[in-house]
N, CA, C and O of each residue as an XYZ file, in Angstrom:
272
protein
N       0.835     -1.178      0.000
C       0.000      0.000      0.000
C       0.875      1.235      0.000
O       1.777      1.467      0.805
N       0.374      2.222     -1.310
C       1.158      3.217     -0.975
C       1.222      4.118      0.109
O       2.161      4.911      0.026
N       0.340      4.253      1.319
C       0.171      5.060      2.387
C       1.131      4.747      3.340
O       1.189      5.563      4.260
N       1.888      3.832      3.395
C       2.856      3.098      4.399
C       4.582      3.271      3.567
O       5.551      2.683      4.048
N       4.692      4.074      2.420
C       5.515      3.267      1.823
C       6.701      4.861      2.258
O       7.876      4.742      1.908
N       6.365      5.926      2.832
C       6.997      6.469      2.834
C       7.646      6.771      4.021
O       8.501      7.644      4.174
N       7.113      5.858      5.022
C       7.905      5.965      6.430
C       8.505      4.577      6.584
O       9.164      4.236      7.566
N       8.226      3.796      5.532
C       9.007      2.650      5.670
C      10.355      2.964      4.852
O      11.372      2.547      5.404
N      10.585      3.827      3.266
C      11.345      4.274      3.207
C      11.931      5.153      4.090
O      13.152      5.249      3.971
N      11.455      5.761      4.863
C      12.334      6.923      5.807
C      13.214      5.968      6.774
O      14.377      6.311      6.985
N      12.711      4.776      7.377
C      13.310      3.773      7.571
C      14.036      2.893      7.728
O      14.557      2.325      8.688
N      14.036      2.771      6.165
C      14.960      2.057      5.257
C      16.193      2.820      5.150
O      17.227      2.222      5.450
N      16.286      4.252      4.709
C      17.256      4.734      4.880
C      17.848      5.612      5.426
O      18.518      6.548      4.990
N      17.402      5.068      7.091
C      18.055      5.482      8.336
C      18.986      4.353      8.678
O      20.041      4.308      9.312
N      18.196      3.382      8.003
C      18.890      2.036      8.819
C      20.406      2.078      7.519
O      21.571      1.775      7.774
N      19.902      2.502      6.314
C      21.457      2.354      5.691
C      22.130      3.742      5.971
O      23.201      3.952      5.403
N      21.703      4.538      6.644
C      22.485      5.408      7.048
C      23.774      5.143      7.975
O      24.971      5.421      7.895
N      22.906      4.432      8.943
C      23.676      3.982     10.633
C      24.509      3.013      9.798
O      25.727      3.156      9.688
N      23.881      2.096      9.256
C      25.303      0.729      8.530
C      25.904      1.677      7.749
O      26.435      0.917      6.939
N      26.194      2.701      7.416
C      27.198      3.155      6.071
C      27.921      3.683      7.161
O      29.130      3.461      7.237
N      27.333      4.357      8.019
C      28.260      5.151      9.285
C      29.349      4.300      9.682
O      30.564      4.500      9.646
N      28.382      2.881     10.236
C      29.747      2.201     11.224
C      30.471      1.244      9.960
O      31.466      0.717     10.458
N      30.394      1.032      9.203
C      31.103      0.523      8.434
C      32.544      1.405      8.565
O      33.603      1.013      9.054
N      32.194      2.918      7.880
C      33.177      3.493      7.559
C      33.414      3.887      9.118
O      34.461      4.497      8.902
N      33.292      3.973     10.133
C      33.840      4.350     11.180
C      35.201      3.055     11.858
O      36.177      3.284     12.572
N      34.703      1.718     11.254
C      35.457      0.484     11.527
C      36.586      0.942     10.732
O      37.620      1.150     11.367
N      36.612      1.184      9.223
C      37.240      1.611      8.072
C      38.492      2.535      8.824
O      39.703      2.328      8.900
N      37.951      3.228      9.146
C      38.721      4.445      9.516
C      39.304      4.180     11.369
O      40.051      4.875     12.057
N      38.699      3.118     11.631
C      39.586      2.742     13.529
C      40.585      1.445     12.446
O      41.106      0.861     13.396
N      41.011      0.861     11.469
C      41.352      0.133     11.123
C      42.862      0.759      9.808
O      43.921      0.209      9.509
N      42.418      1.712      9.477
C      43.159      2.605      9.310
C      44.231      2.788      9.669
O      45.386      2.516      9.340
N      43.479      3.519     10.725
C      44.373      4.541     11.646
C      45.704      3.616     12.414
O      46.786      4.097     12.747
N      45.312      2.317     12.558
C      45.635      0.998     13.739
C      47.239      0.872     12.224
O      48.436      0.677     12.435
N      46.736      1.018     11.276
C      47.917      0.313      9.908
C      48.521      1.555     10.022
O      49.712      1.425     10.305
N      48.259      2.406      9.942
C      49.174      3.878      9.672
C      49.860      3.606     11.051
O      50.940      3.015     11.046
N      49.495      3.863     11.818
C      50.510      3.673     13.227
C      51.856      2.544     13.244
O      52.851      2.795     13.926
N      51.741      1.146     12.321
C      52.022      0.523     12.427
C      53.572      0.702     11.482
O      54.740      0.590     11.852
N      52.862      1.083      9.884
C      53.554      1.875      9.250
C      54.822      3.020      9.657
O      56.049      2.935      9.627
N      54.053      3.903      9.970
C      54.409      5.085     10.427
C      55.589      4.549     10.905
O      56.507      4.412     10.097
N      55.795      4.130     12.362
C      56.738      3.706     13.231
C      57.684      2.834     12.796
O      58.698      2.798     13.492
N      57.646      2.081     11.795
C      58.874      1.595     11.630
C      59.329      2.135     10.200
O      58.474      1.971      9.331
N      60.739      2.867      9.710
C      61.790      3.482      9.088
C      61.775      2.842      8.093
O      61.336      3.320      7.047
N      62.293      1.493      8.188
C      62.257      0.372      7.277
C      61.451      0.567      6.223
O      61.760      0.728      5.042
N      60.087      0.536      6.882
C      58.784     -0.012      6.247
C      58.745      1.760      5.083
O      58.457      2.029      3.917
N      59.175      2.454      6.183
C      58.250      3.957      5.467
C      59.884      3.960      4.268
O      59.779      4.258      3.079
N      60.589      3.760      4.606
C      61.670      4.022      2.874
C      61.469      3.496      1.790
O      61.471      4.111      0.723
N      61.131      1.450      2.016
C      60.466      1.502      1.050
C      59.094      1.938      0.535
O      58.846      1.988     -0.670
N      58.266      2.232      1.427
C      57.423      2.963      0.634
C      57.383      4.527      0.087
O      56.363      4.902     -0.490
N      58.204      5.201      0.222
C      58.699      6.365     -0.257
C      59.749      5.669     -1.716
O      59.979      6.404     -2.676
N      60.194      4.473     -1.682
C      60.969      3.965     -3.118
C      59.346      3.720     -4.212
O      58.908      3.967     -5.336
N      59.016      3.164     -3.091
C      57.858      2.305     -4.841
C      56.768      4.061     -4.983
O      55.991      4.177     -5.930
N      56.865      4.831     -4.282
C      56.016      5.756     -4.527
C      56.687      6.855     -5.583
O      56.066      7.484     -6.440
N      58.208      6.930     -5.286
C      59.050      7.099     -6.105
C      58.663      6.839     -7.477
O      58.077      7.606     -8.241
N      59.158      5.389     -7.738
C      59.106      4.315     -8.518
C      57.924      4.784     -9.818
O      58.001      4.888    -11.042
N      56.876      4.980     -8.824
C      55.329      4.733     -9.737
C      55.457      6.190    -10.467
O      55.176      6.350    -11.655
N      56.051      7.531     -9.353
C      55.790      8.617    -10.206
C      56.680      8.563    -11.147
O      56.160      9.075    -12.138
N      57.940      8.159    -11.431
C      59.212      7.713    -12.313
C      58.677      7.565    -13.175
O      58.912      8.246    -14.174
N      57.226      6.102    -13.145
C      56.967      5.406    -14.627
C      55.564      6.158    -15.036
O      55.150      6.011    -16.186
N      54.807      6.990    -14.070
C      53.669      7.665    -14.672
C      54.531      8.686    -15.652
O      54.182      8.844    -16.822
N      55.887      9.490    -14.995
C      56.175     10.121    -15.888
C      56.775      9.758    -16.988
O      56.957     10.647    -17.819
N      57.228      8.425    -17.292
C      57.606      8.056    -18.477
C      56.257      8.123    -19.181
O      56.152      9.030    -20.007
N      55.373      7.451    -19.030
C      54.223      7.509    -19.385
C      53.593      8.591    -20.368
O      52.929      8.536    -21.403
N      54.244      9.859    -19.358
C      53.508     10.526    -19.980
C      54.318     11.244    -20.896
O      53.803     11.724    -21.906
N      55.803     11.401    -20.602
C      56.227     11.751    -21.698
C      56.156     11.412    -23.177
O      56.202     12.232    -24.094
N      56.036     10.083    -23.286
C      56.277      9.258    -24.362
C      55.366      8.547    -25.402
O      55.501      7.773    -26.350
N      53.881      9.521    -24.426
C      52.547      9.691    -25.262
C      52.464     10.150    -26.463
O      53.461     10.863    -26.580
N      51.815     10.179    -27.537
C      51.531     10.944    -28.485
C      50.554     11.781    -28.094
O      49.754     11.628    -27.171
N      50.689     12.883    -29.022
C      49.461     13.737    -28.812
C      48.271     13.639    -29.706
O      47.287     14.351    -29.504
């Protein structure tokens, strides 16, 4: 019945409101837990400053060597 259908949608997307919330709130406590982990060890953060290196190295080959 359409007389019901618009507080059951209001509802509906409260309830995917709250699940999109804590999803991304897990997202982001799960995050934060890897960056810390990261962060702190030297090792870990050089090579990733090499392959980040690395990637802009070959985007810019990339792009040099495009045609126009």
């Amino acid at each position: 019945d359409e007389a019901g259908a618009l507080p059951r949608m209001l509802e509906l997307s409260a309830v995917f409101m709250l699940l999109t919330f804590v999803v991304f709130a897990l997202y982001g406590v799960f995050a934060a837990s890897v960056r810390d982990h990261v962060v702190s060890r030297p090792q870990v953060m050089t090579w990733l400053r090499r392959v980040f290196a690395g990637a802009f190295v070959a985007l810019g080959a990339r792009l040099a060597l495009t045609d126009r």
